[in-house]
C-alpha positions as CSV (number, residue, x, y, z in Angstrom):
1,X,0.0,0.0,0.0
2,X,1.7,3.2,-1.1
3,X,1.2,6.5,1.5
4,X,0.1,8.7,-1.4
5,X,-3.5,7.6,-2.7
6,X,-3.6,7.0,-6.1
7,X,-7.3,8.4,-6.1
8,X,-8.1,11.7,-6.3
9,X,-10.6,12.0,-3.6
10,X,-8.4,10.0,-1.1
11,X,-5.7,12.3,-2.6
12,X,-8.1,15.7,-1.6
13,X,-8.8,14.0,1.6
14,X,-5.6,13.5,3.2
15,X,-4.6,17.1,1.7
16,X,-7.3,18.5,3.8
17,X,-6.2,16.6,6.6
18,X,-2.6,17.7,6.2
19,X,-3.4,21.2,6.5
20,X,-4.7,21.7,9.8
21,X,-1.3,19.6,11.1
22,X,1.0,21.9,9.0
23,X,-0.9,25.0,9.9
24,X,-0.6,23.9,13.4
25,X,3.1,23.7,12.9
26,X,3.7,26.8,11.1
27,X,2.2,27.8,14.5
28,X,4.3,26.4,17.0
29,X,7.1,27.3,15.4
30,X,6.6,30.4,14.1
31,X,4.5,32.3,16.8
32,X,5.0,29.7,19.8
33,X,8.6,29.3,19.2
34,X,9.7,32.7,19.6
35,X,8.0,32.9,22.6
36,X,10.1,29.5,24.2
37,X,13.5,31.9,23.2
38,X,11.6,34.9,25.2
39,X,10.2,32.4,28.1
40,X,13.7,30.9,28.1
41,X,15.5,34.3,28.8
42,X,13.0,35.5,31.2
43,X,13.7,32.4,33.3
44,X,17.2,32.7,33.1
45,X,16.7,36.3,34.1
46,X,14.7,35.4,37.1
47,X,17.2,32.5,38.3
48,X,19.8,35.4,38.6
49,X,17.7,37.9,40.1
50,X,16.7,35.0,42.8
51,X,20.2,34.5,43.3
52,X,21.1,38.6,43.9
53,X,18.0,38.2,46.2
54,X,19.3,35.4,48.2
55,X,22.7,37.1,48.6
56,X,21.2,40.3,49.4
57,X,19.0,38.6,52.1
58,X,22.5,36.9,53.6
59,X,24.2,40.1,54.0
60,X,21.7,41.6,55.1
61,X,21.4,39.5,57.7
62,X,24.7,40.2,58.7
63,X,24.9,43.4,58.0
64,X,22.0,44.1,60.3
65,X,23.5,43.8,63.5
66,X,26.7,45.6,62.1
67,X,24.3,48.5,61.4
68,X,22.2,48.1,64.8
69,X,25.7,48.7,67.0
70,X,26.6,51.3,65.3
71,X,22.8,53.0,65.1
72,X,23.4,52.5,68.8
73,X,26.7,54.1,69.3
74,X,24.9,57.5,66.8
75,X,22.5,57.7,69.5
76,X,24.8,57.3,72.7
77,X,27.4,60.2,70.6
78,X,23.7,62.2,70.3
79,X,22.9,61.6,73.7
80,X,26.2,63.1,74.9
81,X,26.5,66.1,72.6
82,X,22.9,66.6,74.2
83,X,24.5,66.9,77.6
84,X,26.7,69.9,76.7
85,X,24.6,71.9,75.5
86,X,22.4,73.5,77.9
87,X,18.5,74.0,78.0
88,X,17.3,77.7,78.9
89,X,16.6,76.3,82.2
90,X,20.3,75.9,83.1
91,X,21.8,78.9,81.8
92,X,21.7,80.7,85.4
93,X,23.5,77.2,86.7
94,X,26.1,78.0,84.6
95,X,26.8,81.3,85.3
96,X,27.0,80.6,88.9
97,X,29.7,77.7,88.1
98,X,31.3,80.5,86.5
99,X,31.2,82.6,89.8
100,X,32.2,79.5,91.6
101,X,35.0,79.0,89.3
102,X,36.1,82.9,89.8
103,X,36.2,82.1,93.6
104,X,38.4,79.3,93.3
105,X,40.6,81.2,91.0
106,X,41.1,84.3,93.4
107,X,39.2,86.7,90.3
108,X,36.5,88.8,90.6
109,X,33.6,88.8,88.5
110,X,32.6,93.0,87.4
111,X,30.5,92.4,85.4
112,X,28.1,90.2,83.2
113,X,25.8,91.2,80.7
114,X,23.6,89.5,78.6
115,X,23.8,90.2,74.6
116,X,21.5,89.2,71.5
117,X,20.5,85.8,70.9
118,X,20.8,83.7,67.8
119,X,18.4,81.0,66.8
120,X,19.3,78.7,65.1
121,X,17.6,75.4,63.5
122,X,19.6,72.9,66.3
123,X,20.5,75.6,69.3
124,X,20.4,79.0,70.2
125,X,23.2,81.3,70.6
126,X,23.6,83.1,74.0
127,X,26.3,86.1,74.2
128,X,27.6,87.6,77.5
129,X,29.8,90.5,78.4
130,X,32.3,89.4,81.2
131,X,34.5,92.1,83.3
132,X,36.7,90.5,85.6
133,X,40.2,91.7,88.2
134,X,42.6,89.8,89.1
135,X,45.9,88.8,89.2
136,X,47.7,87.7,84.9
137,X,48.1,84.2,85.8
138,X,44.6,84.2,87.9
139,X,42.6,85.4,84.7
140,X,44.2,82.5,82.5
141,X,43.0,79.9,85.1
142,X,39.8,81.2,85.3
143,X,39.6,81.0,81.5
144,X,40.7,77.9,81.5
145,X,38.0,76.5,84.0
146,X,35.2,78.3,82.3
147,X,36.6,76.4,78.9
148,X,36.5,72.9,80.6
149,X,32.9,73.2,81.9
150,X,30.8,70.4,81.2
151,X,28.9,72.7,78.7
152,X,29.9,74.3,76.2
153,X,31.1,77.4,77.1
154,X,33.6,79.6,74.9
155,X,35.4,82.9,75.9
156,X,36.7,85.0,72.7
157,X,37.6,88.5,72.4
158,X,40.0,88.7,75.3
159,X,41.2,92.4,76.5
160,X,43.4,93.0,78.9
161,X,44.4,96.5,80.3
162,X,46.4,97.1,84.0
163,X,44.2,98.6,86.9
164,X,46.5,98.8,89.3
165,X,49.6,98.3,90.5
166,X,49.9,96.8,93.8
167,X,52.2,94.6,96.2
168,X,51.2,91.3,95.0
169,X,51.9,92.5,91.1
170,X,49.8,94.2,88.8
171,X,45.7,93.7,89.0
172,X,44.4,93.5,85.6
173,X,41.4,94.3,84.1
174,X,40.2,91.4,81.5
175,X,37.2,91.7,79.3
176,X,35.8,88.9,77.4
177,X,32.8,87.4,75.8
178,X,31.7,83.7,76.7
179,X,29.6,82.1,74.1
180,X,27.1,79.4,75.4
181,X,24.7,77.0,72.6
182,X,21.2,76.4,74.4
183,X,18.8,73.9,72.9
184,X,15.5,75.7,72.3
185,X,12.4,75.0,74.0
186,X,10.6,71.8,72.8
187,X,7.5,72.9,69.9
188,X,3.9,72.2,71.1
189,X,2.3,69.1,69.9
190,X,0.0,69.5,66.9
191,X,-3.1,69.0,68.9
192,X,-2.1,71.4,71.6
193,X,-1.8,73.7,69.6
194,X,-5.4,73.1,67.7
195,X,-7.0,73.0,71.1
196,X,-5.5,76.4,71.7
197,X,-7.0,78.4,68.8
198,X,-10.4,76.4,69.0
């Protein structure tokens, strides 16, 4: 039995029957096929993005107490620098250290007097005026203690003139601004301040 009909109509018949399978082929490979080439590369995409994933997740991991130390140490550094400058409240407790540290230094204090304030977006700047007499050597310790107070204090703009002349050496008048950095007063809460203009 030969696999081509002889007869015309079994000849039609299998023709019409081939068709459909070549058509189906034509498909498969033509449309379907490009799309296996596509499918392929997207998979092979995805396997390497799963693998950056997986990596990313393991140093993570142990990156993640590496970061939470040192997130830990930023805040104990904040929470110091916090401690040297003053709030408002302390301001008067630091000038009396200063008249303590006058005292102890054998100067004496003439005069203080508040200048202008500078806000700031992180602190406020406080300015005083500062007269003291005493002894050369007395006025550089005294300078020196206000500069190692456990605030930050800074004196600038040192002058220096006699006053008098007596058995223990020369008196001297020094003048000198002290700079202080005070954290400003905490902002209402939100609702506060809705509560307050209802």
């Amino acid at each position: 039995m030969p696999l081509i009909p002889t007869k015309p109509d079994k000849q039609k018949k299998l023709l019409i029957g081939l068709i459909p399978l070549l058509l189906l082929f034509a498909y498969w490979f033509g449309v379907h096929g490009g799309k296996t080439e596509e499918i392929a590369a997207m998979e092979s995409r995805l396997q390497t993005l799963e693998t950056r994933n997986a990596t990313a997740r393991v140093r993570a991991g142990r990156g993640a107490a590496d970061l939470e130390e040192r997130l830990a140490l930023y805040e104990q550094h904040i929470a110091q620098l916090e401690t040297l400058v003053p709030s408002s409240e302390e301001v008067p407790e630091l000038l009396h250290d200063m008249t303590l540290r006058a005292q102890e230094n054998g100067v004496e204090i003439a005069m203080v007097r508040p200048q202008s304030e500078e806000p700031g977006p992180f602190y406020t700047l406080r300015t005083y005026d500062v007269a003291v007499f005493g002894g050369y050597h007395d006025v550089g310790r005294f300078l020196a203690s206000i500069g190692s107070l456990p605030r930050i204090v800074t004196p600038g703009g040192l002058s220096m003139k006699a006053r008098k002349v007596g058995p223990d050496g020369a008196e001297l008048q020094a003048r000198f601004r002290i700079r202080t950095y005070v954290l400003p007063p905490p902002a209402a809460p939100v609702e506060a301040q809705s509560n307050a203009r209802t």
